[in-house]
C-alpha positions as CSV (number, residue, x, y, z in Angstrom):
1,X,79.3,63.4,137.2
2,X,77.6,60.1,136.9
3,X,73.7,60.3,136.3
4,X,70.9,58.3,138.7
5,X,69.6,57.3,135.5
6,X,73.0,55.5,134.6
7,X,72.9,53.5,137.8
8,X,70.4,51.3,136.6
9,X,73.4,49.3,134.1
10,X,75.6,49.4,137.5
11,X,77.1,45.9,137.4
12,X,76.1,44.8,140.9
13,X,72.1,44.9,139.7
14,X,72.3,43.2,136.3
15,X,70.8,40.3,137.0
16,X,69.0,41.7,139.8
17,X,64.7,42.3,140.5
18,X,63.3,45.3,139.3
19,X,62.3,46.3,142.7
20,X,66.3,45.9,143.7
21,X,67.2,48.0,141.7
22,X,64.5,50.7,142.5
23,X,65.4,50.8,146.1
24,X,68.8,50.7,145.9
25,X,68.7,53.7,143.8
26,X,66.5,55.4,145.9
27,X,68.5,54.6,149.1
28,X,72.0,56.4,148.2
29,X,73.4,59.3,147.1
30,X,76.3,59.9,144.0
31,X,79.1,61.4,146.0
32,X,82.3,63.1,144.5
33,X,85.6,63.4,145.9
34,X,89.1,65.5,144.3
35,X,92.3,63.3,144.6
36,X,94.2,62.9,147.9
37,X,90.5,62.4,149.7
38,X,90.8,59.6,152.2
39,X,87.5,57.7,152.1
40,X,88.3,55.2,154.5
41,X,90.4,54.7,157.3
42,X,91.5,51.6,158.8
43,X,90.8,50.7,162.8
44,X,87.4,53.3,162.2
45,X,84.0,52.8,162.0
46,X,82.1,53.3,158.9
47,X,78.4,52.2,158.1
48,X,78.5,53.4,154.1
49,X,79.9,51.2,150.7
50,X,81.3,52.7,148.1
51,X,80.4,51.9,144.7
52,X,83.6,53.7,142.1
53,X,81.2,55.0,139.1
54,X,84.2,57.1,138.2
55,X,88.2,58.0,138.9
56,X,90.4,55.6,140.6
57,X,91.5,55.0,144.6
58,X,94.4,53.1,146.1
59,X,93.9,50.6,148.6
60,X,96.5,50.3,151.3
61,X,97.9,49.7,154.8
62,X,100.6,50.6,157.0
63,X,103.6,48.6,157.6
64,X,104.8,48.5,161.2
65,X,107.8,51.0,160.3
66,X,104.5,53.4,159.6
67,X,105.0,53.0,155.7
68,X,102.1,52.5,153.1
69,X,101.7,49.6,151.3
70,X,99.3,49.3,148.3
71,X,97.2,46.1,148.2
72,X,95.2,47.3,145.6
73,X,94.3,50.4,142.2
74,X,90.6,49.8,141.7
75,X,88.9,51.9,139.4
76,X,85.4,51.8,137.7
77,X,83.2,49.0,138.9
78,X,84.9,48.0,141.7
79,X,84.1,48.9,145.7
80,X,86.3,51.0,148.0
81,X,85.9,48.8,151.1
82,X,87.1,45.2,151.6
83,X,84.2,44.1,153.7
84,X,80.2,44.3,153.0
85,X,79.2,43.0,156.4
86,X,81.2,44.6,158.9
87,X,81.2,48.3,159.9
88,X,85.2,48.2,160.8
89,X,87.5,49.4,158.2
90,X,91.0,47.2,158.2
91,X,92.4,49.4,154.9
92,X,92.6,52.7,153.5
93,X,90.8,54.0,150.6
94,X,92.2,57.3,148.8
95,X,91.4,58.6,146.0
96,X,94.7,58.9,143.6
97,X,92.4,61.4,141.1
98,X,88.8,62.6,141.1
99,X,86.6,60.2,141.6
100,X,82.6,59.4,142.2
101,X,81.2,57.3,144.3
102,X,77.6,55.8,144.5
103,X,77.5,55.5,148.4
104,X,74.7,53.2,150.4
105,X,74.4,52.4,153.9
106,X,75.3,49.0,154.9
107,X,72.2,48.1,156.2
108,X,70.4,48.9,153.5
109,X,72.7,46.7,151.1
110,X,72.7,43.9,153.5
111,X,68.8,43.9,153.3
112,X,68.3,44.3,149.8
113,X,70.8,41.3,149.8
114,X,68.6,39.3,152.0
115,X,65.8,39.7,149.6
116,X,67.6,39.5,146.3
117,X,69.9,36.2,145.3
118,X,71.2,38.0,142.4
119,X,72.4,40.8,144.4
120,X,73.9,38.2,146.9
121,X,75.5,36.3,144.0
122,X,76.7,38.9,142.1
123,X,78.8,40.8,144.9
124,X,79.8,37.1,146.0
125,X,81.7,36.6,142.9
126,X,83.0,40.0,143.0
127,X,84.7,39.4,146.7
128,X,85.4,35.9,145.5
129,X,87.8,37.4,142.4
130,X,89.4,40.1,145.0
131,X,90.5,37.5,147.1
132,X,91.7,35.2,144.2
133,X,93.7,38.6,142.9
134,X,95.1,38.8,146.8
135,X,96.6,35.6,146.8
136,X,98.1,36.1,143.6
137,X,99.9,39.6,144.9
138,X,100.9,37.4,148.0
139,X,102.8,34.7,146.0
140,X,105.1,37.4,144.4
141,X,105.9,39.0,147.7
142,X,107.8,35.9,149.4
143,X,111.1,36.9,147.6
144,X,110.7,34.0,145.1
145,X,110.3,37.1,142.7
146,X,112.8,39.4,141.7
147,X,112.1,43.1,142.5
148,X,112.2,44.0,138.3
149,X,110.0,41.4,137.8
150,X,107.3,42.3,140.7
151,X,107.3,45.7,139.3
152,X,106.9,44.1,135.6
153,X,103.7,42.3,136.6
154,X,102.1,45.2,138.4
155,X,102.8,47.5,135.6
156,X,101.2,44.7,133.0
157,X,98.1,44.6,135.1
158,X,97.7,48.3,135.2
159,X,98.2,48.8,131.6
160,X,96.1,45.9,131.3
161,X,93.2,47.3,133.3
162,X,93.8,51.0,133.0
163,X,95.8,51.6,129.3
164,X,95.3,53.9,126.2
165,X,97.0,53.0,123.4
166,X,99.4,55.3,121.6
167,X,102.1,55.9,119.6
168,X,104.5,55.4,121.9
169,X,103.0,52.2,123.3
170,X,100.3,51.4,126.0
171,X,100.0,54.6,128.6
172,X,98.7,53.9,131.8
173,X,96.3,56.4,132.7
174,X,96.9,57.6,135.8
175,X,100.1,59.4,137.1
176,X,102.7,56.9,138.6
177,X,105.3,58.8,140.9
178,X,108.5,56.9,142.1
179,X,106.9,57.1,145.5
180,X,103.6,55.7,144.6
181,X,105.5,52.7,143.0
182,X,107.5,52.6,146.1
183,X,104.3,51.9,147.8
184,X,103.6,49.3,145.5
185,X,106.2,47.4,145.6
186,X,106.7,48.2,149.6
187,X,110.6,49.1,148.9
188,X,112.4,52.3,149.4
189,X,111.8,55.0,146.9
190,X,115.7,54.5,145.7
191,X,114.4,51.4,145.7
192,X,111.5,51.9,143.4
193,X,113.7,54.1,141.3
194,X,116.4,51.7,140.5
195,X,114.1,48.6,139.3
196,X,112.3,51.4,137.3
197,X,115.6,52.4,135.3
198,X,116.2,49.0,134.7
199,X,112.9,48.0,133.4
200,X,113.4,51.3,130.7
201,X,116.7,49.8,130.2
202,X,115.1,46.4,129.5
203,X,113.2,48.4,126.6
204,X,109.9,47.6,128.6
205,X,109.0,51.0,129.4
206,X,109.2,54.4,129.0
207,X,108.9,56.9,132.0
208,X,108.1,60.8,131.3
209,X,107.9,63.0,133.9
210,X,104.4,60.8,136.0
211,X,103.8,58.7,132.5
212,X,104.5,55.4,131.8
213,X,104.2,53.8,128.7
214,X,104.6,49.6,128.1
215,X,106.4,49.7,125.1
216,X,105.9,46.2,124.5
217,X,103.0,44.4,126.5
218,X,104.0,40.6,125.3
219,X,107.5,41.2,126.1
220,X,106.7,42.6,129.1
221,X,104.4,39.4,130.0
222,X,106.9,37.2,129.3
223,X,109.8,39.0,131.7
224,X,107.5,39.2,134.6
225,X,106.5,35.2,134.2
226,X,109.7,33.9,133.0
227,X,112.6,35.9,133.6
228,X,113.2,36.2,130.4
229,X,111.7,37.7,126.9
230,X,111.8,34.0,125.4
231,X,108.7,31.8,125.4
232,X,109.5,28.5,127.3
């Protein structure tokens, strides 16, 4: 488990006072949960943030038929909830493996905010680059982007953000069932399954058992932005 004493390099107080940081480690508590733990629930009340020191979560929502979709993997340095000022929760937060959590009450984050620019500015930019990567996702889900190619991208980023290389290519270090990329893409898990087979027959990737390796991350790039493996 994370350490208190680790919490002072916590991104959010980098830049911030010395007396930030002192209360806002004195006014939380490290939290851990196993995987499958839902954090957050939307259309409920919640007065905590959670601070990922460790593991990753899946953020999502439910379609109208009742089905997930994931907005959002967010691992280390990131925070579980999509709004700092408001106590209503409009996502879901599970955990997809073990994860920590540095957890502090709202109020107590909003002050510390009030007294500390840096704080303000630094979780500004961080809800400010959240939003940017929404509206990214949301221009590749108007169906000017083939399904193969949708599924290229988010499998890029995740090897971007989450890989270990090998000898087999770039793993992405988590497991990655056809059902959780089902609710990635928001399809049907035959769905899911067929744009998977033909992204391994595309030579892109390389599925064993939950694993997935990018066997080649440029060509991959270049699929998910062009359609092709060709630079334009």
């Amino acid at each position: 488990m994370e350490s208190y004493k680790s919490l002072e390099q916590l991104w959010v107080l980098k830049e911030s006072s010395p007396d930030t940081r002192l209360h806002f480690m004195q006014h939380g508590k490290i939290t851990s949960y196993p995987k499958g733990h839902l954090c957050l629930r939307a259309a409920e009340d919640n007065s905590n943030i959670f601070f990922i020191l460790k593991g990753k979560v899946q953020i999502y929502n439910l379609t109208k038929c009742g089905k997930k979709k994931t907005l959002f993997i967010l691992g280390k340095n990131h925070i579980a909830n999509e709004s700092l000022a408001w106590n209503s929760n409009t996502i879901f937060c599970e955990t997809i493996e073990r994860c920590s959590f540095y957890v502090i009450r709202r109020e107590i984050l909003l002050s510390l905010m009030e007294q500390d620019f840096q704080l303000t500015k630094a979780l500004l930019q961080y809800q400010e680059r959240k939003i940017w990567r929404l509206e990214h996702q949301l221009k590749n889900t108007v169906g000017s982007i083939y399904l193969e190619r949708k599924l290229a991208s988010k499998l890029w980023k995740l090897a971007r953000d989450y890989g270990i290389r090998t000898d087999k290519g770039i793993l992405i270090d988590m497991d990655l069932s056809i059902t959780f990329l089902a609710d990635l893409l928001g399809v049907p898990r035959e769905t899911a399954s067929r744009v998977c087979r033909k992204l391994a027959d595309f030579g892109l990737i390389l599925i064993e058992k939950k694993k997935i390796y990018i066997l080649d991350a440029e060509k991959m790039a270049l699929f998910y932005k062009n359609g092709s493996f060709v630079r334009t």
